[in-house]
N, CA, C and O of each residue as an XYZ file, in Angstrom:
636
protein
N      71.647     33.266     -3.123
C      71.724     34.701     -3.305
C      71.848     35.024     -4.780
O      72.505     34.288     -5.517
N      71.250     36.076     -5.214
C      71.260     37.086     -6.328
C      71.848     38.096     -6.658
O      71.272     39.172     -6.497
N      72.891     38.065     -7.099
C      73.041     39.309     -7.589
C      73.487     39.768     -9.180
O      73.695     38.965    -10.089
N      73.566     41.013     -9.273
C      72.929     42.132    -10.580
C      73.506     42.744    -10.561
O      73.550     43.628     -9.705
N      74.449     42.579    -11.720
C      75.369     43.503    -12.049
C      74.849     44.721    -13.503
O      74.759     44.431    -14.696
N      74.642     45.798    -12.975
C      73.704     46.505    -14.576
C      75.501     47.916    -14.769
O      76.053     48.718    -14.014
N      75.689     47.492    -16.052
C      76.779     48.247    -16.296
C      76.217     48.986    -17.478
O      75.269     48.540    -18.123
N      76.959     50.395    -17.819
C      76.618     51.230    -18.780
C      77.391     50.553    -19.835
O      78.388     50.190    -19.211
N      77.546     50.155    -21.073
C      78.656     49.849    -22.221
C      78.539     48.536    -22.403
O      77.633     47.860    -21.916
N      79.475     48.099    -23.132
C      79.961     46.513    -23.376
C      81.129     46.827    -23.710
O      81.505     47.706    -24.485
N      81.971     45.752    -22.835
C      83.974     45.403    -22.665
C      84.463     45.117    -24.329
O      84.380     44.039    -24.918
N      84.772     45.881    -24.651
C      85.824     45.493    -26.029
C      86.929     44.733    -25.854
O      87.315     44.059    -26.809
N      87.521     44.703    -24.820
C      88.737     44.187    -24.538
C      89.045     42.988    -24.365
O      88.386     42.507    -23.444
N      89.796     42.229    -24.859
C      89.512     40.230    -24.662
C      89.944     40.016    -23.639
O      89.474     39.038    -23.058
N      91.174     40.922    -22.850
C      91.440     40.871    -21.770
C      90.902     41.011    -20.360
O      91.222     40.567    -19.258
N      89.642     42.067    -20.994
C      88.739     42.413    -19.888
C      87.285     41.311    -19.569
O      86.589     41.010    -18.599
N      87.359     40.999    -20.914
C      85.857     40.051    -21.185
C      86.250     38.753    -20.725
O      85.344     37.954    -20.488
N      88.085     38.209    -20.466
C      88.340     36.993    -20.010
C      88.443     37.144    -18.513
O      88.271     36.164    -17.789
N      88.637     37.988    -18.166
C      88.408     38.605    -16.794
C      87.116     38.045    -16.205
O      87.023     36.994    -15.572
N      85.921     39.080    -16.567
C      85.058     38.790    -16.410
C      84.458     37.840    -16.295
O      83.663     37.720    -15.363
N      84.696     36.659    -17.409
C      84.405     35.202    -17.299
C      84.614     34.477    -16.707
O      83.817     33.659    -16.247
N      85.814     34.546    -16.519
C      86.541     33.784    -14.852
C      85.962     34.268    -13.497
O      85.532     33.420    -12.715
N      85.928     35.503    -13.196
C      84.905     35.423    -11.924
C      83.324     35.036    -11.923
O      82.581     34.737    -10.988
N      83.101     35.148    -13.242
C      81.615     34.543    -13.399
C      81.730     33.075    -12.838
O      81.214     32.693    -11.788
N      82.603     32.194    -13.832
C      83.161     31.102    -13.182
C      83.505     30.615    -11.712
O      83.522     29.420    -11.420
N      83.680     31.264    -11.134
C      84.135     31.295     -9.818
C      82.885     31.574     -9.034
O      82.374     30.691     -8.345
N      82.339     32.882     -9.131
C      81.381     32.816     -8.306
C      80.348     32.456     -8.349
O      79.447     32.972     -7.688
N      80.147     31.246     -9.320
C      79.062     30.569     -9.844
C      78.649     29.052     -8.562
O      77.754     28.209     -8.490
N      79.674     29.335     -7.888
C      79.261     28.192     -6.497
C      79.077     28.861     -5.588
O      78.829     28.335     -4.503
N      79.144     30.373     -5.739
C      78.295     30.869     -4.503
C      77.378     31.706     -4.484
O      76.791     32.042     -3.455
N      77.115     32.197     -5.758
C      75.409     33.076     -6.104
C      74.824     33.028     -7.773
O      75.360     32.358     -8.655
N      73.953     33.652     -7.905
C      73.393     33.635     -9.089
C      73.797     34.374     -9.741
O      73.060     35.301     -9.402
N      74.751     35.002    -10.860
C      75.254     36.075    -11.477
C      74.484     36.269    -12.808
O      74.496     35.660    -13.878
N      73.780     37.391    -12.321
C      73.600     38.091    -14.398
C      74.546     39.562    -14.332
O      74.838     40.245    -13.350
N      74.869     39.735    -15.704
C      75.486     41.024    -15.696
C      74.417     41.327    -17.157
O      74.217     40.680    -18.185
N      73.788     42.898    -16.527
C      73.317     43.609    -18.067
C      74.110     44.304    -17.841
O      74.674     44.699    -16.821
N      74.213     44.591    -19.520
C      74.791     45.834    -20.093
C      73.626     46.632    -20.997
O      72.972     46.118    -21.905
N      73.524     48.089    -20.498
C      72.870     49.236    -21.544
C      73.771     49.874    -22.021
O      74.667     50.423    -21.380
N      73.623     49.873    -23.279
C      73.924     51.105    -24.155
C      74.692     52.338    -23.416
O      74.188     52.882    -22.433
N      76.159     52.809    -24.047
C      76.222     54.076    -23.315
C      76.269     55.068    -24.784
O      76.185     54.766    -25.974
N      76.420     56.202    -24.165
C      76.231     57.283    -25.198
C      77.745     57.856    -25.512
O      78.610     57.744    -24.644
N      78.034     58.467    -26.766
C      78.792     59.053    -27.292
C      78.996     60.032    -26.376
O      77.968     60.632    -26.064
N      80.370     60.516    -25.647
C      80.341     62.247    -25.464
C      81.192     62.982    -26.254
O      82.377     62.646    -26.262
N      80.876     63.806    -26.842
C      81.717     64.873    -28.062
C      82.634     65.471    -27.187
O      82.464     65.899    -26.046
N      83.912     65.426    -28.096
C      85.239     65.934    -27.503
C      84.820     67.722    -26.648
O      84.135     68.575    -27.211
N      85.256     67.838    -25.668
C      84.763     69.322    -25.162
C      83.520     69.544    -24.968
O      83.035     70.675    -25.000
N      82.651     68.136    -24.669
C      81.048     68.634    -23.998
C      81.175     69.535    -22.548
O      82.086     69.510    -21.721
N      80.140     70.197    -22.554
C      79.392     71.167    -21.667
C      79.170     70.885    -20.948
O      78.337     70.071    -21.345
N      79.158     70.763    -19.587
C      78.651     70.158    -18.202
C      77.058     69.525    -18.776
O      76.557     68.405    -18.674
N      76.558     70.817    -19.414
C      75.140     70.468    -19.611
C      74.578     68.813    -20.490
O      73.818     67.846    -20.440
N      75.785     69.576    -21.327
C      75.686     68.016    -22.480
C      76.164     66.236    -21.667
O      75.856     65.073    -21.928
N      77.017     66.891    -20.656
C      77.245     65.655    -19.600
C      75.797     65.378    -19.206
O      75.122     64.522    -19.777
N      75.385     66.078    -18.286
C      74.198     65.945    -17.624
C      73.326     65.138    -18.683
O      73.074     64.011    -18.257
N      72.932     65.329    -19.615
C      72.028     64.686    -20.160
C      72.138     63.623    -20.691
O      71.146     62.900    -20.607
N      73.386     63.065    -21.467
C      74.161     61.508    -21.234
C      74.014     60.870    -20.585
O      73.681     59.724    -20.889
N      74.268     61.463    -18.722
C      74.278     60.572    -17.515
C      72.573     60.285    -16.981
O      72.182     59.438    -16.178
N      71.806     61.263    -17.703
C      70.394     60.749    -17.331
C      69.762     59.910    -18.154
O      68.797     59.185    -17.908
N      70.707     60.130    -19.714
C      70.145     59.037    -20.695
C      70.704     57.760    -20.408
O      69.915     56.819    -20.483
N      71.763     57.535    -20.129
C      72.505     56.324    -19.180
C      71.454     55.812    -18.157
O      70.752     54.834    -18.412
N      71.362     56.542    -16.930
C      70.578     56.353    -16.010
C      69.676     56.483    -16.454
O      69.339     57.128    -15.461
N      68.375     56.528    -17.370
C      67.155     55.653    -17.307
C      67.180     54.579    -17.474
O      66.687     53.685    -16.785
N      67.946     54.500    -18.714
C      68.955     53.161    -19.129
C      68.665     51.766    -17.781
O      67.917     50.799    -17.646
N      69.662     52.368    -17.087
C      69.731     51.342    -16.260
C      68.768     51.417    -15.333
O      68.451     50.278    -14.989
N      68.052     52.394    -14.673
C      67.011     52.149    -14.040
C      66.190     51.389    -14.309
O      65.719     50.851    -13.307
N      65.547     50.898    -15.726
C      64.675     50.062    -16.335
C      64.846     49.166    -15.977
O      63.938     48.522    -15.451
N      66.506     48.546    -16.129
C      67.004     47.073    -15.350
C      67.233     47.131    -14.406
O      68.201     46.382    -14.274
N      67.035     47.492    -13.628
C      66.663     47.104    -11.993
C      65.729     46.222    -11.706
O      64.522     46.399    -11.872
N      66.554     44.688    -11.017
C      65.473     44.032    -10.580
C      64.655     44.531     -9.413
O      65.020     45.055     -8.360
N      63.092     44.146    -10.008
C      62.242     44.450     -8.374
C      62.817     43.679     -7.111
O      63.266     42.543     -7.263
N      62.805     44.396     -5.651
C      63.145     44.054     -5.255
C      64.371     44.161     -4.449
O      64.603     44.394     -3.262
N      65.112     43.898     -5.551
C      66.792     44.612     -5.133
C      67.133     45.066     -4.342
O      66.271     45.772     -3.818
N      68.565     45.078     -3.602
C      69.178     45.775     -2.875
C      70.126     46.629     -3.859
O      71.029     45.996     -4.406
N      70.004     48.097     -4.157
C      70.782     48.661     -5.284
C      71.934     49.281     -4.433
O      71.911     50.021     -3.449
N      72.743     48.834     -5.006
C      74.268     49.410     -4.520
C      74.959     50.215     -5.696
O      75.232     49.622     -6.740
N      75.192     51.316     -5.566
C      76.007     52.506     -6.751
C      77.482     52.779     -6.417
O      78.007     53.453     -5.531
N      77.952     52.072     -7.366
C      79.434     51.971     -7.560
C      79.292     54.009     -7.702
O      78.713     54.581     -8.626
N      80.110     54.824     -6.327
C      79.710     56.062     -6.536
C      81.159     56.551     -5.906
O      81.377     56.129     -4.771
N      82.008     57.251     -6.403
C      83.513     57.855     -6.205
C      83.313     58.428     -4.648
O      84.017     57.954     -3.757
N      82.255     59.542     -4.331
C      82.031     59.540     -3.196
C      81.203     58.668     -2.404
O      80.815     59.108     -1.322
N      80.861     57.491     -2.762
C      80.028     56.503     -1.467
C      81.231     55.855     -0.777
O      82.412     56.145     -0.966
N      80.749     54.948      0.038
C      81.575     54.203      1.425
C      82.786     53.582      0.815
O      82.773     52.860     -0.183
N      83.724     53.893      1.434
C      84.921     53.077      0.936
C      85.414     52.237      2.323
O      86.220     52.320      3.251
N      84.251     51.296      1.741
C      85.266     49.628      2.740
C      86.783     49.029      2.433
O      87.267     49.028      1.301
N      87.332     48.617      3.389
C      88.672     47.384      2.953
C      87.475     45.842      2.702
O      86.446     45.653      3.351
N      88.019     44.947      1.602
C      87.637     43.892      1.952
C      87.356     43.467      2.707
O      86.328     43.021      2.196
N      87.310     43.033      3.902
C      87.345     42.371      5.271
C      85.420     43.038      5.401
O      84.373     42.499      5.045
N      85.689     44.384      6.064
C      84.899     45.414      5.811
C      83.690     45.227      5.057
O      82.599     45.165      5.622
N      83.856     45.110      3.514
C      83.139     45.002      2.842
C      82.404     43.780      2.729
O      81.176     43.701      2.732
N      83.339     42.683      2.612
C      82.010     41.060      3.493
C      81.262     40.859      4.345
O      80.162     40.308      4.364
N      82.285     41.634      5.610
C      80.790     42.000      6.582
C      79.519     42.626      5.825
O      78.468     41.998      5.697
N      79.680     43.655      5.440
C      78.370     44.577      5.217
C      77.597     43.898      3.966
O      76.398     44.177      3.966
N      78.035     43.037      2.858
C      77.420     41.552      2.629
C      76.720     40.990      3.439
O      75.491     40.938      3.388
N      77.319     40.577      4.152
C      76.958     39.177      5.408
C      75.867     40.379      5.884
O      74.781     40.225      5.326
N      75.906     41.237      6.557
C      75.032     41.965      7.096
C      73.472     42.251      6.431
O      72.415     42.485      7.018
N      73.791     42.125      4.850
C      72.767     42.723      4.291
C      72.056     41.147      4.360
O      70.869     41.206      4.681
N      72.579     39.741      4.112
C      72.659     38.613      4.061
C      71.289     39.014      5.205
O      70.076     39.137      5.036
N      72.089     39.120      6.264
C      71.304     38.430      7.732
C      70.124     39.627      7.903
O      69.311     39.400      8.800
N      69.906     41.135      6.983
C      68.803     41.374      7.344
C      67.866     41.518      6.591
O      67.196     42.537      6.421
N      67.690     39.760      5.735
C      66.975     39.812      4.811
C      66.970     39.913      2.849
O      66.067     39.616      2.067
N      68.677     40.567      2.520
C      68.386     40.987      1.485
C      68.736     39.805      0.733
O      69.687     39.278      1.310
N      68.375     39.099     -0.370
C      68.700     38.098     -1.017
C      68.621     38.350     -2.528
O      68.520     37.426     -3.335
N      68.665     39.496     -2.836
C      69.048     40.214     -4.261
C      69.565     41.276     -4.115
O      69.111     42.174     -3.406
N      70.941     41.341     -4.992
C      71.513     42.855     -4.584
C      72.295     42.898     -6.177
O      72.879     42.014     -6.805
N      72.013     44.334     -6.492
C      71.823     44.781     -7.565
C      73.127     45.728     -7.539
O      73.007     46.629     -6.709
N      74.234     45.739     -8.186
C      75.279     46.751     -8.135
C      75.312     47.858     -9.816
O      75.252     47.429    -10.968
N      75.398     48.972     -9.466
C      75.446     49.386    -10.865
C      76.482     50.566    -11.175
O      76.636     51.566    -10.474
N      77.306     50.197    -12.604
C      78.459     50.204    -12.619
C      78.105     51.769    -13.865
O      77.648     51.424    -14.955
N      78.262     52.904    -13.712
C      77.945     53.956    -14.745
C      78.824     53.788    -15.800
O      79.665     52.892    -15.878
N      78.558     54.914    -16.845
C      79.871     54.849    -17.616
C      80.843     55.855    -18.130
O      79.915     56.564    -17.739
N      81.404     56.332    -18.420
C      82.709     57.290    -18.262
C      82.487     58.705    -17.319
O      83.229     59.377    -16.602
N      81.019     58.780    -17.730
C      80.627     60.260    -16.751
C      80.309     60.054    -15.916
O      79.808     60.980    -15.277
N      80.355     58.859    -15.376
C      79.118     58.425    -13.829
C      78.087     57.606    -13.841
O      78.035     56.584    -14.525
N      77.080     58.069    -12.970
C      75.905     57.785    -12.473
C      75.516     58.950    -12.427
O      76.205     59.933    -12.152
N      73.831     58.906    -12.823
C      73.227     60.291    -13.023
C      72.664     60.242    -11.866
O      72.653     59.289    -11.087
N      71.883     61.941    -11.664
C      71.651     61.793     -9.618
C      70.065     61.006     -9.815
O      69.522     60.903     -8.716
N      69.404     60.561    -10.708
C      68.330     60.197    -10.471
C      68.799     58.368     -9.858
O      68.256     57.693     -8.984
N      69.888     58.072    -10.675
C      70.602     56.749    -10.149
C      71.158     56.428     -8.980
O      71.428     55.385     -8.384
N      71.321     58.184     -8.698
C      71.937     57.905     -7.181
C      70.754     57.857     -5.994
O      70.430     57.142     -5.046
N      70.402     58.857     -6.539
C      68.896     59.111     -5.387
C      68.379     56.881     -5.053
O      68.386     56.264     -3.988
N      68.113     56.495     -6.136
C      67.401     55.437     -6.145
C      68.126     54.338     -5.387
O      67.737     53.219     -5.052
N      69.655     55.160     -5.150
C      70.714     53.647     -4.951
C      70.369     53.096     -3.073
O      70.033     54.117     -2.473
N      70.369     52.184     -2.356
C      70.003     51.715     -1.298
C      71.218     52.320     -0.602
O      71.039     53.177      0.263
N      72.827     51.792     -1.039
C      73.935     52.405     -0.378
C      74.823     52.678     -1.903
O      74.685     52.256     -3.052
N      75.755     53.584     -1.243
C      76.702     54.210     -2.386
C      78.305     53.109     -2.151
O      78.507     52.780     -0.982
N      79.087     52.725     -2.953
C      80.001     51.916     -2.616
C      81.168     52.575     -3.538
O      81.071     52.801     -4.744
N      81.956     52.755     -2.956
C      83.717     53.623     -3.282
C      84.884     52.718     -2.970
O      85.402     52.389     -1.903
N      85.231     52.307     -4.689
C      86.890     51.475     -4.029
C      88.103     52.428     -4.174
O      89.304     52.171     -4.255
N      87.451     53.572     -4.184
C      88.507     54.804     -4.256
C      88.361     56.209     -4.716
O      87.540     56.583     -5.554
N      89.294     57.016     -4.049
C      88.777     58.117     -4.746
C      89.402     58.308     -5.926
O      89.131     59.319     -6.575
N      90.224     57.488     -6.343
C      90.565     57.837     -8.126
C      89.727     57.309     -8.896
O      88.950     56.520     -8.359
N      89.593     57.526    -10.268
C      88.809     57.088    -11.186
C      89.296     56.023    -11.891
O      90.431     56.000    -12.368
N      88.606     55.260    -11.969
C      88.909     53.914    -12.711
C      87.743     53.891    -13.991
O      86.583     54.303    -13.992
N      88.694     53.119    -15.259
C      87.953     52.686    -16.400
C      86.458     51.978    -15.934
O      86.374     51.296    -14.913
N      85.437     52.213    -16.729
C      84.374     51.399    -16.166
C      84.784     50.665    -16.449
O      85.537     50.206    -15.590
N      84.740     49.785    -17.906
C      84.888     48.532    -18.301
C      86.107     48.070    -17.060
O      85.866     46.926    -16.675
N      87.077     48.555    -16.509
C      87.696     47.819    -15.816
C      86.936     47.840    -14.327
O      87.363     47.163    -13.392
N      86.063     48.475    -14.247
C      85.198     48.323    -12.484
C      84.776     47.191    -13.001
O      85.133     46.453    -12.083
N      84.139     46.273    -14.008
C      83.360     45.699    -13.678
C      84.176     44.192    -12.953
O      83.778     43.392    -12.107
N      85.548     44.293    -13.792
C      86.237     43.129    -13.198
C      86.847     43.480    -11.558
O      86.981     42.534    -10.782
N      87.197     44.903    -11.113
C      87.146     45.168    -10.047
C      85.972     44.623     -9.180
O      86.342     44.090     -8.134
N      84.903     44.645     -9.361
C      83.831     44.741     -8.572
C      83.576     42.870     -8.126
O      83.432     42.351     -7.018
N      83.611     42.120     -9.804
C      83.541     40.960     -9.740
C      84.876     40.177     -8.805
O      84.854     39.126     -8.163
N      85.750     40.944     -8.983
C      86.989     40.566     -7.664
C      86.440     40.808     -6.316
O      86.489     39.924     -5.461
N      86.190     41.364     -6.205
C      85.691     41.980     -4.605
C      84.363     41.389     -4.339
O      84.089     41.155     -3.162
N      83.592     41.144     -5.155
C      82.478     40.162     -5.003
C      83.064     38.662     -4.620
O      82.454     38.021     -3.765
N      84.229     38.099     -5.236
C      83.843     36.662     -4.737
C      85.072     36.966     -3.612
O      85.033     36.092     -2.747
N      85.851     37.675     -3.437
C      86.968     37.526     -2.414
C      85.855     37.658     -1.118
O      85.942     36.777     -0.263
N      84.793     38.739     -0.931
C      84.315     39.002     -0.101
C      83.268     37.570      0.289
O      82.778     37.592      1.418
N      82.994     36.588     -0.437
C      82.417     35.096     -0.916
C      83.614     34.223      0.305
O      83.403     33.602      1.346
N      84.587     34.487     -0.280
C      85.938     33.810      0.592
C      86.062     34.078      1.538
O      86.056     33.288      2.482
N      86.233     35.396      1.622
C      85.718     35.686      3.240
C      85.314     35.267      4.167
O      85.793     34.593      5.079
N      83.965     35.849      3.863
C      82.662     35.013      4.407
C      82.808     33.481      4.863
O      82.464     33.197      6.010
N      83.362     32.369      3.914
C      83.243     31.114      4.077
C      84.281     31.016      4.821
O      84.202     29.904      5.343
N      85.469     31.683      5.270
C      86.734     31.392      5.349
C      87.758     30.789      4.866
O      88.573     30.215      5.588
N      87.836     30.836      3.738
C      88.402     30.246      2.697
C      89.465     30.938      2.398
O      89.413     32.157      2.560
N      90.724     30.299      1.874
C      92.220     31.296      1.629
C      92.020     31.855      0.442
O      91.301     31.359     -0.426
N      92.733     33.071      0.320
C      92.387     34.010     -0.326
C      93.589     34.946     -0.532
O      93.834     35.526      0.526
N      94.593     35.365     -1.727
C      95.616     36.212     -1.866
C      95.576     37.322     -1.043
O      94.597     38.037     -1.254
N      96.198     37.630     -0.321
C      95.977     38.733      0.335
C      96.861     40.117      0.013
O      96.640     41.152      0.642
């Protein structure tokens, strides 16, 4: 299996970037991991809805470009599905058994996902309705990626 992680930014944080490395590490015995990162944009203190809007579409072409063909695109989206773990391996395993063998997750950046990103996304995925740092979704996501790995295999796992 494949999967594609396309995030808006790059992690400044050594804490976040050692994060990251370690689940790369980890889930490197059970799929293929690339993570891109595009470029995100500046937003000026007190932008305009409007001036949002056009960030989140310059973002989102951004990442639309990196979309592998193919893909199963999943949009890290505040309102999409909010699984429990357990939950969420199934619908893995599910996508597993009907065929999908690339799945593409994409992580926006401070403003979102623009709706042309959403329109395009296969399913929307919510680990909550609060807002979380991107740079910190991505180590969220990479957690929940291999726990849901453990899962799957039945393997022990912090609970």
């Amino acid at each position: 299996m494949k999967i594609t992680v396309i995030a808006v930014g790059k992690i400044k944080e050594k804490y976040l970037t050692d994060a990251v490395a370690e689940y790369m590490k980890r889930l490197g015995r059970y799929c293929r991991l690339n993570i891109i990162e595009v470029a995100d944009e500046r937003t000026p203190d007190g932008a305009s809805e409007a001036v949002e809007v056009g960030i989140r579409e310059r973002e989102g072409e951004r990442i639309l470009q990196k979309i592998p063909d193919g893909a199963y695109v999943i949009a890290l989206a505040i309102d999409g599905n909010a699984p429990d773990s357990v939950e969420f391996a199934r619908q893995m395993e599910r996508w597993n058994v009907d065929g999908v063998s690339h799945m593409a997750f994409l992580i926006g950046g401070s403003l979102g996902l623009s709706s042309a990103v959403l329109k395009h996304a296969d399913y929307r995925l919510s680990f909550s309705h609060m807002t979380f740092p991107h740079q910190l979704m991505r180590v969220i996501l990479l957690e929940q990626i291999y726990r849901s790995f453990r899962i799957r295999n039945h393997e022990p796992y912090h609970k």
